[in-house]
N, CA, C and O atoms as a GROMACS GRO file, in nm:
protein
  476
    1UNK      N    1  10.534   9.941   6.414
    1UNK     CA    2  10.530   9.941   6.270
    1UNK      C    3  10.392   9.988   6.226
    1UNK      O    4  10.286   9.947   6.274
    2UNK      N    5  10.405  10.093   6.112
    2UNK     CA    6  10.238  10.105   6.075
    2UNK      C    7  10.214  10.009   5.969
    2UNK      O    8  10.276  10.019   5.864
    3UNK      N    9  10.132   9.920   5.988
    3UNK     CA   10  10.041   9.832   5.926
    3UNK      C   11   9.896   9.846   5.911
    3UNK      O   12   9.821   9.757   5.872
    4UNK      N   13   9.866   9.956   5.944
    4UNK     CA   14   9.706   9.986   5.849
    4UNK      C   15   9.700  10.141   5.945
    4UNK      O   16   9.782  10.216   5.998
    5UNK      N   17   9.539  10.133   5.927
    5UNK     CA   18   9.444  10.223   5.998
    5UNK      C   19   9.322  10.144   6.036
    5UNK      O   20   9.274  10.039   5.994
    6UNK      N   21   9.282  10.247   6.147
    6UNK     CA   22   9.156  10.224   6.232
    6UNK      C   23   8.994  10.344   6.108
    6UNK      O   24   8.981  10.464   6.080
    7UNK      N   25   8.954  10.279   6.092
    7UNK     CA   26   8.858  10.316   5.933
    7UNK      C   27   8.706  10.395   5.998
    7UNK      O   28   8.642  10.492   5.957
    8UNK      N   29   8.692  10.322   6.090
    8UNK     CA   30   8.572  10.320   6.166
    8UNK      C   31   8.554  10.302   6.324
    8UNK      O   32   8.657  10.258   6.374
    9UNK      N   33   8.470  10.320   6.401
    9UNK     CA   34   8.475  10.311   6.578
    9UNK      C   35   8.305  10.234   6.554
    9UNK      O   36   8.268  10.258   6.440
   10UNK      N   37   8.241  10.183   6.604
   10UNK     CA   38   8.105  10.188   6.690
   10UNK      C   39   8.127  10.164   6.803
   10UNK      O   40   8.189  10.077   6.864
   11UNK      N   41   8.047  10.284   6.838
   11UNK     CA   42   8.019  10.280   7.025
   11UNK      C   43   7.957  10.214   7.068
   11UNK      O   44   7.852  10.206   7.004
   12UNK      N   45   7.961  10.141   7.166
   12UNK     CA   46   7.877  10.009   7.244
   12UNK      C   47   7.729  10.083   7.273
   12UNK      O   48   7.747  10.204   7.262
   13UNK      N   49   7.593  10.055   7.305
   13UNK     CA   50   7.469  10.117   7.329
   13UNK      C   51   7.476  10.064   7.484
   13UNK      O   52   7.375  10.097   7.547
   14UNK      N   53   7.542  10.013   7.538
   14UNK     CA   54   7.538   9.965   7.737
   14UNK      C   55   7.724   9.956   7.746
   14UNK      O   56   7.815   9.910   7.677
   15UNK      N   57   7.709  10.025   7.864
   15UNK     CA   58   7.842  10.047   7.945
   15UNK      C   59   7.909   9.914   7.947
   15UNK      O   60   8.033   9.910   7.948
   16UNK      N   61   7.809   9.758   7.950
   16UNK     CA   62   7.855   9.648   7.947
   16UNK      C   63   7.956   9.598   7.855
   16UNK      O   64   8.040   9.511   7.880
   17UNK      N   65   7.933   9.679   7.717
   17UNK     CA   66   7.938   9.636   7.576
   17UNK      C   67   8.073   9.651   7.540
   17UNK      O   68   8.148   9.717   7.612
   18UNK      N   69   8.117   9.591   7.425
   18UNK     CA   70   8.214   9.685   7.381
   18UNK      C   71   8.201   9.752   7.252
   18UNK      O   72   8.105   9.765   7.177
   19UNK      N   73   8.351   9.801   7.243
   19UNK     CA   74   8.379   9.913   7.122
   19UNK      C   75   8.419   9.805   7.024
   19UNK      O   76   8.501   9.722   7.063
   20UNK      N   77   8.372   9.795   6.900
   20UNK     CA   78   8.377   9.790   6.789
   20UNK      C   79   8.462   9.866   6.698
   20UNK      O   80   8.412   9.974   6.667
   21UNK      N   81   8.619   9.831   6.629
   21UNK     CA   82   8.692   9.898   6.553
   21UNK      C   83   8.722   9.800   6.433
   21UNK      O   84   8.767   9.686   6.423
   22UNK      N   85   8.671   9.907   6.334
   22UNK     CA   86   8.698   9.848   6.212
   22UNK      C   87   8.833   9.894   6.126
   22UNK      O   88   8.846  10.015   6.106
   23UNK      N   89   8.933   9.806   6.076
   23UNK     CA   90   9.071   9.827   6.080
   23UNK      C   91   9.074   9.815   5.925
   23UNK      O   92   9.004   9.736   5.862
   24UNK      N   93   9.177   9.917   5.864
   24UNK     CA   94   9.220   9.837   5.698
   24UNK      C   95   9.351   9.828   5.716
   24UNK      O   96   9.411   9.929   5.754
   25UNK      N   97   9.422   9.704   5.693
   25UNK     CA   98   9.559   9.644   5.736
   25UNK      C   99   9.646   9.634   5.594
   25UNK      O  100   9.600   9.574   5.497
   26UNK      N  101   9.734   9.678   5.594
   26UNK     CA  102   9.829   9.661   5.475
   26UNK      C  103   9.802   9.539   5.430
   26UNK      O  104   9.778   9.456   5.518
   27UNK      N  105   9.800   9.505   5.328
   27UNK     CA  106   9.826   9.372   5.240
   27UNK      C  107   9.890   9.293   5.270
   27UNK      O  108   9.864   9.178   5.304
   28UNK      N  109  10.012   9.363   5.258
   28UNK     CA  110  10.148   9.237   5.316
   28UNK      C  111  10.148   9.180   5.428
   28UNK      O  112  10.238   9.104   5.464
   29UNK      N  113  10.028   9.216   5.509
   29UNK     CA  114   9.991   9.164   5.683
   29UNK      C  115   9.921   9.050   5.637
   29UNK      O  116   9.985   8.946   5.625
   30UNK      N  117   9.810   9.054   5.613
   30UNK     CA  118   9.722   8.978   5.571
   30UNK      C  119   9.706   8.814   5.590
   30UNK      O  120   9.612   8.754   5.642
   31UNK      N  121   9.870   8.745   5.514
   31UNK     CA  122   9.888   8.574   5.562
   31UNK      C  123   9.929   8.554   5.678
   31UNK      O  124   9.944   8.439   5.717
   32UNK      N  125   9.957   8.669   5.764
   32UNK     CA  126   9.950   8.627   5.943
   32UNK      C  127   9.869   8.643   6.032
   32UNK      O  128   9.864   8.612   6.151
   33UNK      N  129   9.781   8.716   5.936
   33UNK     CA  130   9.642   8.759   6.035
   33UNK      C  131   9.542   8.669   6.048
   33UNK      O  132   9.448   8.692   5.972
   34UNK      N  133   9.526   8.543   6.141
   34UNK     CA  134   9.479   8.416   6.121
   34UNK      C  135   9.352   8.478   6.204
   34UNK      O  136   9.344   8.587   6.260
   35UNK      N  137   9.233   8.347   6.191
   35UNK     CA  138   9.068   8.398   6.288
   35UNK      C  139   9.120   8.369   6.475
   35UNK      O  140   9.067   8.390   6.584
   36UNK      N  141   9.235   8.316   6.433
   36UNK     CA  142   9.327   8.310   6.596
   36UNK      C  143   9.380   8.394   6.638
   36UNK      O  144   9.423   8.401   6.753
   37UNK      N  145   9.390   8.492   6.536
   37UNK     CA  146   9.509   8.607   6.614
   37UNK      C  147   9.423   8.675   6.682
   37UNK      O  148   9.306   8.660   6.647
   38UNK      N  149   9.449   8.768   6.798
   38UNK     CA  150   9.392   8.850   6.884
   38UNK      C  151   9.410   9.004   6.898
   38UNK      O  152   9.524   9.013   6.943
   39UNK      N  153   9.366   9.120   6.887
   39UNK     CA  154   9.340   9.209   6.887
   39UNK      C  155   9.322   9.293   7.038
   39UNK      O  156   9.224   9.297   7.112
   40UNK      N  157   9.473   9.366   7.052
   40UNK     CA  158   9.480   9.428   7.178
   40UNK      C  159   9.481   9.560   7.210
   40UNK      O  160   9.569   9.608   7.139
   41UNK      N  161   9.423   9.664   7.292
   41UNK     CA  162   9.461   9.810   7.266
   41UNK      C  163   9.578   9.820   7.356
   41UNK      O  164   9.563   9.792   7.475
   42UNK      N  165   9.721   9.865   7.296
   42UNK     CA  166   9.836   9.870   7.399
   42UNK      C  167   9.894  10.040   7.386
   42UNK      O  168   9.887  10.135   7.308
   43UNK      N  169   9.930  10.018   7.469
   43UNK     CA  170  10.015  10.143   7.492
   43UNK      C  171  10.148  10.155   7.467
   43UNK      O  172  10.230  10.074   7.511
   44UNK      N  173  10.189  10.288   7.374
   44UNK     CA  174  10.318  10.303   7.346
   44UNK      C  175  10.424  10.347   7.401
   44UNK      O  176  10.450  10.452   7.343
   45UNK      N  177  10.527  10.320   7.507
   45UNK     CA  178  10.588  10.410   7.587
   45UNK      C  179  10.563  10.435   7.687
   45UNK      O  180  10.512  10.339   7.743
   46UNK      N  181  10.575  10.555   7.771
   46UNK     CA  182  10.524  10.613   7.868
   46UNK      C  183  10.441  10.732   7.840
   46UNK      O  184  10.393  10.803   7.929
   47UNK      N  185  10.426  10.751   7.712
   47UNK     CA  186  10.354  10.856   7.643
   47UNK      C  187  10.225  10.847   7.634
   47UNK      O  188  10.159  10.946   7.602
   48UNK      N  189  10.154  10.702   7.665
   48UNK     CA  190  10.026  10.720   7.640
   48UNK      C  191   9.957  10.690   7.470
   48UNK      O  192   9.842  10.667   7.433
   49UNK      N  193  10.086  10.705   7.397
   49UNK     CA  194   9.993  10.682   7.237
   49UNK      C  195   9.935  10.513   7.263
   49UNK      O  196   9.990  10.430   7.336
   50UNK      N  197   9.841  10.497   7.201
   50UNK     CA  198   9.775  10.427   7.250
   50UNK      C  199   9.776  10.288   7.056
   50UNK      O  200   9.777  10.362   6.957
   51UNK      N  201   9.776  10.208   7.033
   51UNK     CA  202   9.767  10.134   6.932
   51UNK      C  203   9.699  10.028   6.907
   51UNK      O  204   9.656   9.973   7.008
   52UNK      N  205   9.668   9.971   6.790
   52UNK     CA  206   9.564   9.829   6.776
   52UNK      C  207   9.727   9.709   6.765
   52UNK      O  208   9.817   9.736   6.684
   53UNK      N  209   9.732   9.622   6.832
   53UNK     CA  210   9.848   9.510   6.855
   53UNK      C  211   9.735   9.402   6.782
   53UNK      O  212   9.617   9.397   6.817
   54UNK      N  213   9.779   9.339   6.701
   54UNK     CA  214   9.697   9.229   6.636
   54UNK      C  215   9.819   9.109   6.665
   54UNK      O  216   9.922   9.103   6.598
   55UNK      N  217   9.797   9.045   6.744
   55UNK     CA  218   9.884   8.911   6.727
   55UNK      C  219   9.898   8.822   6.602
   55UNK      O  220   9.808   8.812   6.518
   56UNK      N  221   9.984   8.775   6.596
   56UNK     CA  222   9.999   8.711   6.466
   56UNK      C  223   9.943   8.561   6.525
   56UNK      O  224   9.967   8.510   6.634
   57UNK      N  225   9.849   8.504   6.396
   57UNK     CA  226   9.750   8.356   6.434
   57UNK      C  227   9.891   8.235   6.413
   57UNK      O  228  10.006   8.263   6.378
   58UNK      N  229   9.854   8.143   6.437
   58UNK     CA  230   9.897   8.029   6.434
   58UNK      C  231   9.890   7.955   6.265
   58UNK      O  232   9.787   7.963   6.198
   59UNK      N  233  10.012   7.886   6.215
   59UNK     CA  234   9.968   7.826   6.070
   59UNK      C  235   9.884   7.722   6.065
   59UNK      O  236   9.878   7.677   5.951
   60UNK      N  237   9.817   7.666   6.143
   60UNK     CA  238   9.737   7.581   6.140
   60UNK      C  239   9.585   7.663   6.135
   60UNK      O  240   9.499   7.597   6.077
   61UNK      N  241   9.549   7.771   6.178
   61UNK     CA  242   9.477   7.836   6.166
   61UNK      C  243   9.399   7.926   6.009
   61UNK      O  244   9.487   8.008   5.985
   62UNK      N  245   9.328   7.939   5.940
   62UNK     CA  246   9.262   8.008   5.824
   62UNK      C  247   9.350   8.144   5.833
   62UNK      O  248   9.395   8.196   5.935
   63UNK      N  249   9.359   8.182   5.718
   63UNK     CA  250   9.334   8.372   5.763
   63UNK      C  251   9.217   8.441   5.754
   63UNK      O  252   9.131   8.407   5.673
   64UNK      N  253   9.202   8.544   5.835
   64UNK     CA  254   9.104   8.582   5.857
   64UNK      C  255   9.051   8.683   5.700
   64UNK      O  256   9.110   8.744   5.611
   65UNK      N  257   8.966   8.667   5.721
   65UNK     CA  258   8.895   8.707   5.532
   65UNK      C  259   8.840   8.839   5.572
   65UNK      O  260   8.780   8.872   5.674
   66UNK      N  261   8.875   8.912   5.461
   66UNK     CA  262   8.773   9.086   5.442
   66UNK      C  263   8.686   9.117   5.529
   66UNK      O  264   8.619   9.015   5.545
   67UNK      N  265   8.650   9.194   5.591
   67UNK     CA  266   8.588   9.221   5.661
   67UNK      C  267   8.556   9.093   5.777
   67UNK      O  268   8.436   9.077   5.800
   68UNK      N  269   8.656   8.999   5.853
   68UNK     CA  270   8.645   8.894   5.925
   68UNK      C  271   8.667   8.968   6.056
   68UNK      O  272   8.727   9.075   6.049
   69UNK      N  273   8.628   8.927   6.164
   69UNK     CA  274   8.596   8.944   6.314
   69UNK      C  275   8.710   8.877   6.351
   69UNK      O  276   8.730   8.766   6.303
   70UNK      N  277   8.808   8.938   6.450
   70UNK     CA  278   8.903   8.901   6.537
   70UNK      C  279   8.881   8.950   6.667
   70UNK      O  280   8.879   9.070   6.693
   71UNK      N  281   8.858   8.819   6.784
   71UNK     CA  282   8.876   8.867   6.922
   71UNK      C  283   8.976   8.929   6.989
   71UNK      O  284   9.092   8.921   6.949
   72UNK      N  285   8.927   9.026   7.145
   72UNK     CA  286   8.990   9.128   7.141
   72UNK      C  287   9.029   9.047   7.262
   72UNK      O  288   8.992   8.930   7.271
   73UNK      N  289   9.118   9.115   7.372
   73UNK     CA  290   9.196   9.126   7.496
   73UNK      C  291   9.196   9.240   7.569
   73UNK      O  292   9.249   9.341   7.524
   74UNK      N  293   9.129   9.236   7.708
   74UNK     CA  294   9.189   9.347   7.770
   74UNK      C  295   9.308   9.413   7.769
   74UNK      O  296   9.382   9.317   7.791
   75UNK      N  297   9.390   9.518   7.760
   75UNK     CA  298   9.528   9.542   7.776
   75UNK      C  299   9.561   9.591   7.924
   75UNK      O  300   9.471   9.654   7.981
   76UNK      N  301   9.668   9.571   7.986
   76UNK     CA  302   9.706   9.534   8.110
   76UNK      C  303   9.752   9.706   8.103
   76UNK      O  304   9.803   9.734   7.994
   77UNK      N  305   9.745   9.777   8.161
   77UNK     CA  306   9.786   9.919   8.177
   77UNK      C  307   9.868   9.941   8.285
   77UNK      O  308   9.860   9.875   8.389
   78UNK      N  309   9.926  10.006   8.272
   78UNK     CA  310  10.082  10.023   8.358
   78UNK      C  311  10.048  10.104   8.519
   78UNK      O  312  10.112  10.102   8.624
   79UNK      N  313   9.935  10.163   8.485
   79UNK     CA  314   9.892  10.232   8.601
   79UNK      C  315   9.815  10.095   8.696
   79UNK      O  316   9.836  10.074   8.815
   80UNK      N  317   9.724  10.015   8.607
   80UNK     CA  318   9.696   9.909   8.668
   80UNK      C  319   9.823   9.819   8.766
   80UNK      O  320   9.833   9.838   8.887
   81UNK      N  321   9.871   9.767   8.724
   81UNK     CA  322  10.014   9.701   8.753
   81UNK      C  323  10.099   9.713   8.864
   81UNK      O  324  10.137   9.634   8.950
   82UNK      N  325  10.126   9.862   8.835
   82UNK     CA  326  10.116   9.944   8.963
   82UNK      C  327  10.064   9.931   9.102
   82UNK      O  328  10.116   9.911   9.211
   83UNK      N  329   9.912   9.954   9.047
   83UNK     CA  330   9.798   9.954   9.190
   83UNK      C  331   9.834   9.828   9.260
   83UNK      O  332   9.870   9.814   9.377
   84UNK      N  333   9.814   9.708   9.131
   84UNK     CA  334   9.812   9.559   9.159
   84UNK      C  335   9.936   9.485   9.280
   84UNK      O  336   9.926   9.391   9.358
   85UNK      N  337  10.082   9.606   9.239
   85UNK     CA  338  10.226   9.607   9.303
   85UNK      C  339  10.230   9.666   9.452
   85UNK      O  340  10.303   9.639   9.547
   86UNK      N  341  10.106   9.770   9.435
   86UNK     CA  342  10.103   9.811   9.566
   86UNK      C  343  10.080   9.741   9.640
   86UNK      O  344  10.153   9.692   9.727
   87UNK      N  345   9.924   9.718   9.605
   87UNK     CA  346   9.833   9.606   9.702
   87UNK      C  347   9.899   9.466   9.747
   87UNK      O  348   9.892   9.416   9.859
   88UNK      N  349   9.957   9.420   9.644
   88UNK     CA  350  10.050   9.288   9.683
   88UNK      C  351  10.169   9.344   9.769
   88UNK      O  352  10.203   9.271   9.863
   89UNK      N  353  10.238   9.460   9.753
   89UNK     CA  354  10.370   9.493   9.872
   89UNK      C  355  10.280   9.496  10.003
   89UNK      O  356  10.319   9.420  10.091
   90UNK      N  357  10.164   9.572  10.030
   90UNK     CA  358  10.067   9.570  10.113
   90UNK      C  359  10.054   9.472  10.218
   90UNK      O  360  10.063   9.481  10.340
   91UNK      N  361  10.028   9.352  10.123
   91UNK     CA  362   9.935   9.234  10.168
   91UNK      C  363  10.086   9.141  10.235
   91UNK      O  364  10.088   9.072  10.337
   92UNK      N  365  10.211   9.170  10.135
   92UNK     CA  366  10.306   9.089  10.186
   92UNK      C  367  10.394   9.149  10.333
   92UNK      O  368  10.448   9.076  10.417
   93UNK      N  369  10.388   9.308  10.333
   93UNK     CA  370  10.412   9.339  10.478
   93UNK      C  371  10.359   9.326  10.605
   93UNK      O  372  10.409   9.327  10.717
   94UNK      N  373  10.215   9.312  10.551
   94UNK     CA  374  10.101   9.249  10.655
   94UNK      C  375  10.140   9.111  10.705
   94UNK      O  376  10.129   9.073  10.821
   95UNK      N  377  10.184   9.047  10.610
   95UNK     CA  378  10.200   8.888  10.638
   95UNK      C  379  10.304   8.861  10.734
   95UNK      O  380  10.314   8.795  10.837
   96UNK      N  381  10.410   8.963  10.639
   96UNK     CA  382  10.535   8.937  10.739
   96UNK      C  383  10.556   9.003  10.907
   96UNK      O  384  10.624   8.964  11.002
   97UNK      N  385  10.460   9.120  10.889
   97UNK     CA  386  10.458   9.170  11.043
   97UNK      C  387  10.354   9.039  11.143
   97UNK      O  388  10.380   8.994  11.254
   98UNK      N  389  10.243   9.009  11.057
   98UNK     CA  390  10.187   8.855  11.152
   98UNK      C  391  10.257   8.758  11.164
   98UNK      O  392  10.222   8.677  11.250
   99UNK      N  393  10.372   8.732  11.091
   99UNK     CA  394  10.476   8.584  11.182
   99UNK      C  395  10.574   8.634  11.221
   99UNK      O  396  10.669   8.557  11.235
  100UNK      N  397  10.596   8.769  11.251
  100UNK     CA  398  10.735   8.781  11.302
  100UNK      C  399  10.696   8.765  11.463
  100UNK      O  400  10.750   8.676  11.528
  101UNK      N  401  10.602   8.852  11.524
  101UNK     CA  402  10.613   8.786  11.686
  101UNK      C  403  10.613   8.696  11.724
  101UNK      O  404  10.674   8.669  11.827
  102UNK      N  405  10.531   8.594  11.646
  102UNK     CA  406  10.510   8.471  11.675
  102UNK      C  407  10.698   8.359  11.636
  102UNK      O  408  10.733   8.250  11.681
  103UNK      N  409  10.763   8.446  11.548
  103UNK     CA  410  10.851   8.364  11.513
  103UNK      C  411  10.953   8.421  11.603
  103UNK      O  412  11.020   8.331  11.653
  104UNK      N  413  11.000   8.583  11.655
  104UNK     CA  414  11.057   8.636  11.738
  104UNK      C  415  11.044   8.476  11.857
  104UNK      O  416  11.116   8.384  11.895
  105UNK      N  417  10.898   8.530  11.875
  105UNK     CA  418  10.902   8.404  12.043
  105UNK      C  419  10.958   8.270  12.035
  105UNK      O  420  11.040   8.208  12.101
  106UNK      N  421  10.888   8.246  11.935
  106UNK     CA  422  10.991   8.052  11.907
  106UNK      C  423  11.081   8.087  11.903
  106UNK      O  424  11.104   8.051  12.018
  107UNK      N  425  11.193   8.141  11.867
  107UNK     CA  426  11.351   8.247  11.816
  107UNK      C  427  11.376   8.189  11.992
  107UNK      O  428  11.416   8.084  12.042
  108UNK      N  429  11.334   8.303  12.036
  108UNK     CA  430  11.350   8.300  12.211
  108UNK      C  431  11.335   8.180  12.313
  108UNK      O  432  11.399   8.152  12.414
  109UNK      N  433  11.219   8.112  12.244
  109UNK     CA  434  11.219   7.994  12.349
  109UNK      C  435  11.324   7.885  12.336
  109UNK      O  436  11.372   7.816  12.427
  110UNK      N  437  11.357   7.883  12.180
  110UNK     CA  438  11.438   7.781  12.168
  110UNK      C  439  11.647   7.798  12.244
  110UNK      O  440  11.734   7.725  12.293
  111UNK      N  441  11.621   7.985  12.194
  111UNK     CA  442  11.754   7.975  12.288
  111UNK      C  443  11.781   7.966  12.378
  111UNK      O  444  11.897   7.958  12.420
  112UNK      N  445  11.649   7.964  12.455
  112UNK     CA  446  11.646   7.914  12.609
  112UNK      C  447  11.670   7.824  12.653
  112UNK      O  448  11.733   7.815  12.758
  113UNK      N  449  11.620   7.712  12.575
  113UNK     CA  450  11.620   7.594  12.574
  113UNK      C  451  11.752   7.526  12.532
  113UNK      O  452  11.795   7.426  12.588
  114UNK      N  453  11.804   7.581  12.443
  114UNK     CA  454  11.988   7.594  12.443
  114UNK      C  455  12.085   7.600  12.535
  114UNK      O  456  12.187   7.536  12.563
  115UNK      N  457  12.000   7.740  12.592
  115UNK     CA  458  12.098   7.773  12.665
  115UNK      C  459  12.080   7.716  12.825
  115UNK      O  460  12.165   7.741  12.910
  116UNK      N  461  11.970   7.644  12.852
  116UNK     CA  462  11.933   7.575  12.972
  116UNK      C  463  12.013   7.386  12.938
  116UNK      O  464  12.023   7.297  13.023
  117UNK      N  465  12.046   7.380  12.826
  117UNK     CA  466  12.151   7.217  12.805
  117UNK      C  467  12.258   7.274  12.806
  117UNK      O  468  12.331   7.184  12.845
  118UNK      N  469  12.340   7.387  12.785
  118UNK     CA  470  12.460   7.417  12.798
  118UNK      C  471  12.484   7.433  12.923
  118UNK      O  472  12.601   7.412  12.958
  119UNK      N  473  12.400   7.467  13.013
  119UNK     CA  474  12.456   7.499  13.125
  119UNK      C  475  12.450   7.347  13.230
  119UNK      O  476  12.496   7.349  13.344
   0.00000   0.00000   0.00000
């Protein structure tokens, strides 16, 4: 949904820092935009358009006033997620190739052991 524009950018002065975006939000947004709600950069699609996601605050919370400061959130990126899917399929084939000999052999000893009371 479009509910405003992005008005302004400041660039951080250290790589540490962040970006600073100054937003003008439709009106009719305004009584959900609490000093609780949170401010996310997400992605649209698989396309890459990229958007400001403002969570809606809590009613127990103020709304946030004219020119008021709302904290931001990393956004989780799909390419991230990914990497994160790899590394965990990774880590879980690793795991499972370290107990399978060990579980192969118990497998074996015990049918031995079966098969040495049957007889």
């Amino acid at each position: 949904m479009d509910a405003g524009e992005i008005t302004d950018i400041q660039v951080p002065r250290t790589p540490s820092g962040k970006f600073r975006l100054k937003l003008k939000v439709d009106q009719k947004f305004h009584p959900i935009i609490r000093k609780d709600s949170v401010a996310t950069i997400s992605t649209e699609g698989m396309v890459d358009n990229k958007f400001v996601d403002i969570g809606k605050g809590s009613d127990h919370s103020p709304e946030c006033p004219p020119g008021g400061t709302l904290p931001s959130e990393e956004a989780v990126e799909m390419s991230e997620l990914m990497r994160q899917g790899k590394a965990l399929a990774k880590t879980a084939q690793e795991t499972i190739t370290d107990i399978r000999k060990p579980a192969d052999g118990a497998i074996d000893n015990i049918t031995h052991l079966l098969d040495m009371q049957i007889k």
